[in-house]
C-alpha positions in Angstrom: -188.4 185.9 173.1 -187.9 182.1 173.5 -188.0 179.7 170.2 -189.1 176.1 171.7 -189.1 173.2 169.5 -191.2 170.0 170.4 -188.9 167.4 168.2 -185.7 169.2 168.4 -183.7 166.0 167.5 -185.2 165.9 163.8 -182.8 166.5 161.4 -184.6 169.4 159.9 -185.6 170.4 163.2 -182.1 170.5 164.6 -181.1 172.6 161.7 -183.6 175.3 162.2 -182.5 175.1 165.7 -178.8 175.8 164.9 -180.2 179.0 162.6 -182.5 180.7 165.0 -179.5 180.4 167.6 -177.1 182.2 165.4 -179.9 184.9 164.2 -180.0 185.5 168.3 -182.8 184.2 169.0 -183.2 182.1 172.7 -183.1 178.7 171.6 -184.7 175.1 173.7 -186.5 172.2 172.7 -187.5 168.7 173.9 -187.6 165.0 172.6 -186.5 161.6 173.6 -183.8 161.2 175.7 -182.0 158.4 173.9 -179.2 159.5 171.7 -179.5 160.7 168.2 -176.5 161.5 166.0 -178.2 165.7 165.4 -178.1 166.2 169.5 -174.1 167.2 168.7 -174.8 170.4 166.6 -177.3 171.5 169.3 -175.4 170.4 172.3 -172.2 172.2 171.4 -174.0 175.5 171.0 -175.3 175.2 174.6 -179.2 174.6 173.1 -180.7 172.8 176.1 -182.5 169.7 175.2 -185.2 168.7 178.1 -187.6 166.0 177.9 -191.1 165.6 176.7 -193.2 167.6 178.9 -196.5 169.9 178.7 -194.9 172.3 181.3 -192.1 172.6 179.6 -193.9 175.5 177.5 -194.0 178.8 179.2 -196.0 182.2 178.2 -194.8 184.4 175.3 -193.2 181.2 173.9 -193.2 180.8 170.3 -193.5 177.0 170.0 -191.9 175.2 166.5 -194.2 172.0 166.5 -191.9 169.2 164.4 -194.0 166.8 161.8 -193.7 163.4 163.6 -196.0 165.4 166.2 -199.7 166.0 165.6 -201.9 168.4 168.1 -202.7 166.2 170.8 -199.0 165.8 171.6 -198.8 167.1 175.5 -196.5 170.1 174.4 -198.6 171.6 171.3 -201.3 171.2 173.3 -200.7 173.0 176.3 -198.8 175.3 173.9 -202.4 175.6 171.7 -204.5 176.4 174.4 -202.3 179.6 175.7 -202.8 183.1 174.5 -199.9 184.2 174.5 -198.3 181.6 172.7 -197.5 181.4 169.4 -197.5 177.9 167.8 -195.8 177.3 164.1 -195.5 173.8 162.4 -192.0 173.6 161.4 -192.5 174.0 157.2 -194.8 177.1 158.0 -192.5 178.6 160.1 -189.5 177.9 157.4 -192.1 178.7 154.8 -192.1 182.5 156.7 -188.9 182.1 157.1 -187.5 182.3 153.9 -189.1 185.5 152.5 -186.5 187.2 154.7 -183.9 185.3 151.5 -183.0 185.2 147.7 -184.3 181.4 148.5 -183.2 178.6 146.5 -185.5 175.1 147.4 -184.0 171.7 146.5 -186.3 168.8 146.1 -186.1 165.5 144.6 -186.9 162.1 145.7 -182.8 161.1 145.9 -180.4 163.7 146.5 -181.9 166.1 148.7 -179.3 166.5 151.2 -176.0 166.5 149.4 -177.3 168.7 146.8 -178.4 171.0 149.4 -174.8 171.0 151.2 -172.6 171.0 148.0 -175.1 174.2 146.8 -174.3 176.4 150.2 -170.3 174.9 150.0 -170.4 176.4 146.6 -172.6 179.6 147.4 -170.3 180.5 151.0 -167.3 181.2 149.2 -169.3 183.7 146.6 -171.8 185.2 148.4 -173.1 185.1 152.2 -175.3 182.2 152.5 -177.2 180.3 155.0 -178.6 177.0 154.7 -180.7 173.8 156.3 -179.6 170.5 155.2 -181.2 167.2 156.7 -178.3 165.8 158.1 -179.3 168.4 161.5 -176.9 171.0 160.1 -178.1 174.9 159.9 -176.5 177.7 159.7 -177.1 181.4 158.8 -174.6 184.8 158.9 -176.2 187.7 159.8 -175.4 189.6 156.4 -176.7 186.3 154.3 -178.3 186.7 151.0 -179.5 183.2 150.0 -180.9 180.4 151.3 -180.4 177.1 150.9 -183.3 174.7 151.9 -183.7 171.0 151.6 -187.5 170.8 150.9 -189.6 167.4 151.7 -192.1 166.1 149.2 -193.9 164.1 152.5 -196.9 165.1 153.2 -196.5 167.8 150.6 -194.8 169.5 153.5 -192.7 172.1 150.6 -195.8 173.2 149.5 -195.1 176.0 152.3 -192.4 177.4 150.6 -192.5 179.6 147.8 -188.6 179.9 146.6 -187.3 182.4 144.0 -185.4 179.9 142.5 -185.5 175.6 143.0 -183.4 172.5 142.1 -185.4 169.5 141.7 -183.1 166.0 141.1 -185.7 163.5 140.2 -189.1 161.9 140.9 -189.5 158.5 141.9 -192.3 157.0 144.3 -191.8 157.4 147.4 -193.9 158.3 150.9 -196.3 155.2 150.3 -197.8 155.6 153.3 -199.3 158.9 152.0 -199.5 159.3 148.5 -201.4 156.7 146.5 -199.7 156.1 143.4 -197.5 157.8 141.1 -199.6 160.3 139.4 -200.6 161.3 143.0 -196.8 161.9 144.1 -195.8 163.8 140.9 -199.0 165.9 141.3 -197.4 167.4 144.4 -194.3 168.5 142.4 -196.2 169.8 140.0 -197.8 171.7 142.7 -194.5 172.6 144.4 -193.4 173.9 140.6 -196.1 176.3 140.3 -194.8 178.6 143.4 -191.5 179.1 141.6 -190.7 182.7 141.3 -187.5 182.8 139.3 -186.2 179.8 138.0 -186.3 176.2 137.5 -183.3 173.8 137.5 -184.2 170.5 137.1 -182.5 166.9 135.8 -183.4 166.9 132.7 -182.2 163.2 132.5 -185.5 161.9 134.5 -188.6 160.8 133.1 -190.7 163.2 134.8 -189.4 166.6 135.2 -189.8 167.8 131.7 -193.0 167.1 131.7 -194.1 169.3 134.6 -195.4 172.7 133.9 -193.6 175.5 135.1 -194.4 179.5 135.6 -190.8 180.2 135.1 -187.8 179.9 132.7 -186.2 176.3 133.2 -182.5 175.1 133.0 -182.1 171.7 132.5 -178.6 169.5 133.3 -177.6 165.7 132.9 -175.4 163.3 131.2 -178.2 163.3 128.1 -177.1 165.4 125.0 -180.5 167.5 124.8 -179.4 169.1 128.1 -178.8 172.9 128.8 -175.9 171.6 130.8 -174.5 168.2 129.9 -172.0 166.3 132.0 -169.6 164.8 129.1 -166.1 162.6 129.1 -167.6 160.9 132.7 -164.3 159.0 134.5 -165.2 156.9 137.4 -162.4 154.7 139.4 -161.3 154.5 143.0 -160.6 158.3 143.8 -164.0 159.6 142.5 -165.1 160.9 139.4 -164.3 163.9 137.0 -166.1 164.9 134.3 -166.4 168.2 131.8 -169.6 170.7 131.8 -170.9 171.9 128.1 -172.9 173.9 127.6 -173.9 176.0 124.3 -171.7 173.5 122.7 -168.3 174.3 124.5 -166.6 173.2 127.4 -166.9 175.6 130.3 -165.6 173.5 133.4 -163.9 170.6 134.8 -165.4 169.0 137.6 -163.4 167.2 140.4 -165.2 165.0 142.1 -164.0 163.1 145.6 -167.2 161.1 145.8 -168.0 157.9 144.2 -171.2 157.1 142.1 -173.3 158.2 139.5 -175.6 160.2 142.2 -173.3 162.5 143.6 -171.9 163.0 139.5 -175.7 164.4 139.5 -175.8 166.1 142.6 -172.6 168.0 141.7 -173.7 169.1 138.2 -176.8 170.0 139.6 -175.7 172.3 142.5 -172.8 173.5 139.3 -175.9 174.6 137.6 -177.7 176.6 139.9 -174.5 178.2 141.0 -173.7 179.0 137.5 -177.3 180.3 136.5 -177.3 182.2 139.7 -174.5 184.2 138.0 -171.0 182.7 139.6 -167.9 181.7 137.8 -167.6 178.1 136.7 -164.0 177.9 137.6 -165.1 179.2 141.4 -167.8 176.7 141.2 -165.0 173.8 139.9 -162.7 174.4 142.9 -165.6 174.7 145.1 -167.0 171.5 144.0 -163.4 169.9 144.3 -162.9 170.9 148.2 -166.2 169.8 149.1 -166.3 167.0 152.4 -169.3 165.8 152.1 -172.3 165.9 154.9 -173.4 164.0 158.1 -174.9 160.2 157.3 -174.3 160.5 153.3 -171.8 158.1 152.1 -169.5 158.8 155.1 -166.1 156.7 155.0 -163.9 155.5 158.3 -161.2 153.1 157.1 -160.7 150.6 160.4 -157.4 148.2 159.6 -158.3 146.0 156.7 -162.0 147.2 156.7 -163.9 150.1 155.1 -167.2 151.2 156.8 -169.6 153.5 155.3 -172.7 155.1 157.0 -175.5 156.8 154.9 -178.7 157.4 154.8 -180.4 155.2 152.4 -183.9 154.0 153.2 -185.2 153.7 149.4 -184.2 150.4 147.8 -182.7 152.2 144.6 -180.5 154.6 146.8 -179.8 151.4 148.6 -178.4 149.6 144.9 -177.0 152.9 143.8 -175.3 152.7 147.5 -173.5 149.0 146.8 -172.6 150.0 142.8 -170.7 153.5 144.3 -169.2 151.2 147.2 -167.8 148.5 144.0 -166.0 151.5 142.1 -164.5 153.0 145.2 -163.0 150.1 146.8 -162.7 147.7 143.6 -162.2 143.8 144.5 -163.6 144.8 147.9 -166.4 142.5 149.3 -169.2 144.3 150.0 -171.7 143.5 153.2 -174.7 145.8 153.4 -176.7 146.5 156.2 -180.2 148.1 156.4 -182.9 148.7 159.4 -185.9 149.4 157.5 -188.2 153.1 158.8 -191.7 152.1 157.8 -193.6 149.0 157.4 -195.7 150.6 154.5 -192.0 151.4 152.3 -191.3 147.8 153.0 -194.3 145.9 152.0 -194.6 148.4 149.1 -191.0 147.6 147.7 -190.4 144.4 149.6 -189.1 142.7 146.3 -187.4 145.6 145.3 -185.4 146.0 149.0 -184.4 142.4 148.5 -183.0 142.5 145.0 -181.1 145.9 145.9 -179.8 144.3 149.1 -178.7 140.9 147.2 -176.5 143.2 144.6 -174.3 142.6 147.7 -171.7 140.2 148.5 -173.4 139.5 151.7 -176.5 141.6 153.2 -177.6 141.9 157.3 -180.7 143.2 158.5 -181.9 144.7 161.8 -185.6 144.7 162.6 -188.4 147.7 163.2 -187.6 150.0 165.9 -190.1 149.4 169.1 -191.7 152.6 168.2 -192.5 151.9 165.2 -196.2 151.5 164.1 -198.5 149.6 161.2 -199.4 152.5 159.5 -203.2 150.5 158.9 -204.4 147.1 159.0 -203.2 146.3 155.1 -199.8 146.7 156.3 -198.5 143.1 157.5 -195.1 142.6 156.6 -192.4 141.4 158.8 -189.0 141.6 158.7 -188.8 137.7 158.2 -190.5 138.7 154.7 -187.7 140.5 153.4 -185.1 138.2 155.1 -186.5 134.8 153.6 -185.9 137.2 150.0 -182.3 137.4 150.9 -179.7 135.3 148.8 -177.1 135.4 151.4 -178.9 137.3 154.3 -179.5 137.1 158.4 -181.2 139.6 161.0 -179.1 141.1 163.6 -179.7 143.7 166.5 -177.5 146.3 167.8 -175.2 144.8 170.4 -171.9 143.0 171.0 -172.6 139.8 169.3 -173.8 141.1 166.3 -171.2 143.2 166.0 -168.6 140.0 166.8 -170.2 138.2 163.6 -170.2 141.5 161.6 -166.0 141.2 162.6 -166.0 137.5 161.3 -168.0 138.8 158.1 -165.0 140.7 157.3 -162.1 142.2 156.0 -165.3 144.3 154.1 -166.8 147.4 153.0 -169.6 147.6 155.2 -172.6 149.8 154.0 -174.3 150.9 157.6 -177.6 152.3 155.8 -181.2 153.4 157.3 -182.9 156.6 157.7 -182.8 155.2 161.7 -180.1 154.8 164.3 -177.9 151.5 162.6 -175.0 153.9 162.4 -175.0 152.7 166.4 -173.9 149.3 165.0 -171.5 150.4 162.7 -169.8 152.2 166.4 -169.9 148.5 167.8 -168.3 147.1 165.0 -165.8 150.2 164.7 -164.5 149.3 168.3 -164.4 146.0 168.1 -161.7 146.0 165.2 -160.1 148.7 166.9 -159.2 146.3 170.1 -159.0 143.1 168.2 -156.5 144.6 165.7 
């Protein structure tokens, strides 16, 4: 039987991809034919990658529609009108998917990914375990017990799981486009929190969480004393961070951490938690936590010469801030330049004040504009990227290409933050080679 994908580039796609290859399946899919970063996984496992096109669906496919797509794409159309083909949206098809796991759900507004790929780094070396993060990176053993998902709140797309067990990091508006207000977008978690089976583990530090209702015990963690698990004697400089784990009043770990910020210090005492509830060894969670190298487009370092640049994924302006404060502690006395090509007009008109104050927390801050495919979600939306760069203390707009990356060179010796949910890790490549052949 043949799995295609319509989308197959999508980083959740790409992931699901990866794990239906190594559960044997016979794995294609189709999308643009410009470069994005996930094609790599897919290409090195021989998936083919073909472009948009109705034919390309063939009888007895069963056809994994992506969510950028709606039904009258060409593909999911044809693939719609045939018998014999069987067409799954990509959350119902992992929402199927995971009854085949002990499944474990992570959700959150911030923290999503590297929770996800710190919980499966911890859970591989105790147990076999396969996981999907959203950095396009799946994989699943063939004996694997759990399952590690990184579950979107957009669209209340995670509503199609039902996971024994779930991590949820925080809550903070997000999605404008969709949900219309805050008690709208917390509604959905409290939605998503009614289909956990086992157990809740949630950051007890946010505003929100506690006041959810939930079906099933819950463990709370954070650096707040009323915590089940609180992080305690917090050291943050230039290598990272470590920090102690109480709980019940004692001491039961010590946590190396080789990321900066106070978000991956919650990421890793989250994923710590679960680990821990789920029955493993602190001190196998500890050395776990230590060894861990991070994941594709989150807080990714390349040291060029005199010159740090980072590429991450932040498209929210307070991962953006929380982006600049980790980039101060890890390369103190630095100056810091962030960059950031915005996703969606609706996000930017909705925290156009809020992008501009996290972006002027910089020493200097470049912008790139909208994407040509990307669309005015209605007729309220009219912001321009000229509205966000007129808020910009020490701002300008560039595009991706030689001479942008030539004033990015005179902006410098810097820590650049390359950060977008989109493709400006492109310009960070520009800017990589030019300091490699000027220096």
């Amino acid at each position: 039987m043949r799995v295609f994908f319509t989308g197959i580039k999508g980083t959740g796609m790409a992931a699901l991809a990866e794990i239906l290859d190594e559960l044997g399946h016979d794995v294609c899919g189709s999308d643009i034919t410009k470069y994005v970063f996930t094609e790599d996984g897919l290409k090195e496992r021989g998936i083919e990658i073909l472009p948009f096109d109705a034919d390309n669906i063939q009888p007895g496919d069963t056809v994994i529609a992506g969510l950028a797509f709606s039904k009258d794409h060409p593909e999911i159309e044809r693939a719609l009108q045939m018998d014999d083909v069987t067409v799954y949206w990509y959350n119902e098809y992992l929402g199927r998917l995971l009854e085949d796991y002990e499944s474990i759900c992570v959700a959150g507004c911030h923290g999503k990914s590297t929770t996800t790929g710190l919980l499966a780094h911890i859970l591989e070396a105790w147990k076999p375990a396969g996981y999907l993060i959203g950095d396009g990176h799946g994989h699943m053993p063939a004996d694997a017990e759990y399952f590690v998902l990184e579950s979107c709140e957009f669209k209340r797309h995670f509503l199609a799981y039902h996971p024994d067990y779930a991590l949820i990091t925080n809550i903070e508006l997000d999605h404008v486009d969709y949900y219309k207000d805050l008690d709208d977008y917390i509604s959905a978690f409290q939605s998503f929190a009614n289909q956990i089976k086992k157990r809740a583990v949630i950051f007890g530090d946010d505003p929100y969480l506690k006041d959810l209702r939930y079906p099933v015990p819950v463990t709370t963690y954070g650096l707040e004393e009323e915590n089940d698990y609180q992080g305690v004697n917090l050291v943050e400089n230039e290598n990272g961070s470590e920090l102690d784990v109480k709980k019940d009043g004692e001491i039961i770990a010590h946590l190396v951490l080789h990321e900066s910020g106070l978000p991956f210090v919650w990421d890793s005492l989250g994923a710590f938690v679960l680990a821990h509830e789920l029955g493993m060894p602190a001190d196998e969670i500890a050395r776990q936590i230590a060894d861990f190298q991070g994941i594709a487009r989150r807080f990714v370092i390349e040291k060029v010469k005199d010159s740090v640049l980072i590429d991450d994924y932040a498209h929210h302006p307070t991962a953006i801030s929380q982006m600049i404060r980790s980039a101060r502690k890890r390369f103190p006395g630095k100056k810091v330049v962030a960059l950031y090509k915005p996703d969606r007009y609706s996000r930017l008109q909705f925290f156009l004040d809020r992008f501009a104050s996290s972006l002027n927390e910089a020493d200097e801050s470049f912008i790139l504009d909208f994407g040509a495919n990307a669309k005015r979600e209605d007729e309220t939306i009219t912001v321009t990227i000229q509205d966000l760069l007129d808020r910009l203390t020490n701002g300008r707009l560039l595009e991706i290409d030689q001479a942008s990356a030539e004033i990015l060179e005179k902006a410098g010796p810097a820590v650049y933050l390359f950060m977008s949910s989109k493709n400006i890790y492109l310009l960070k490549d520009l800017l990589k080679q030019r300091l490699n052949f000027e220096g």
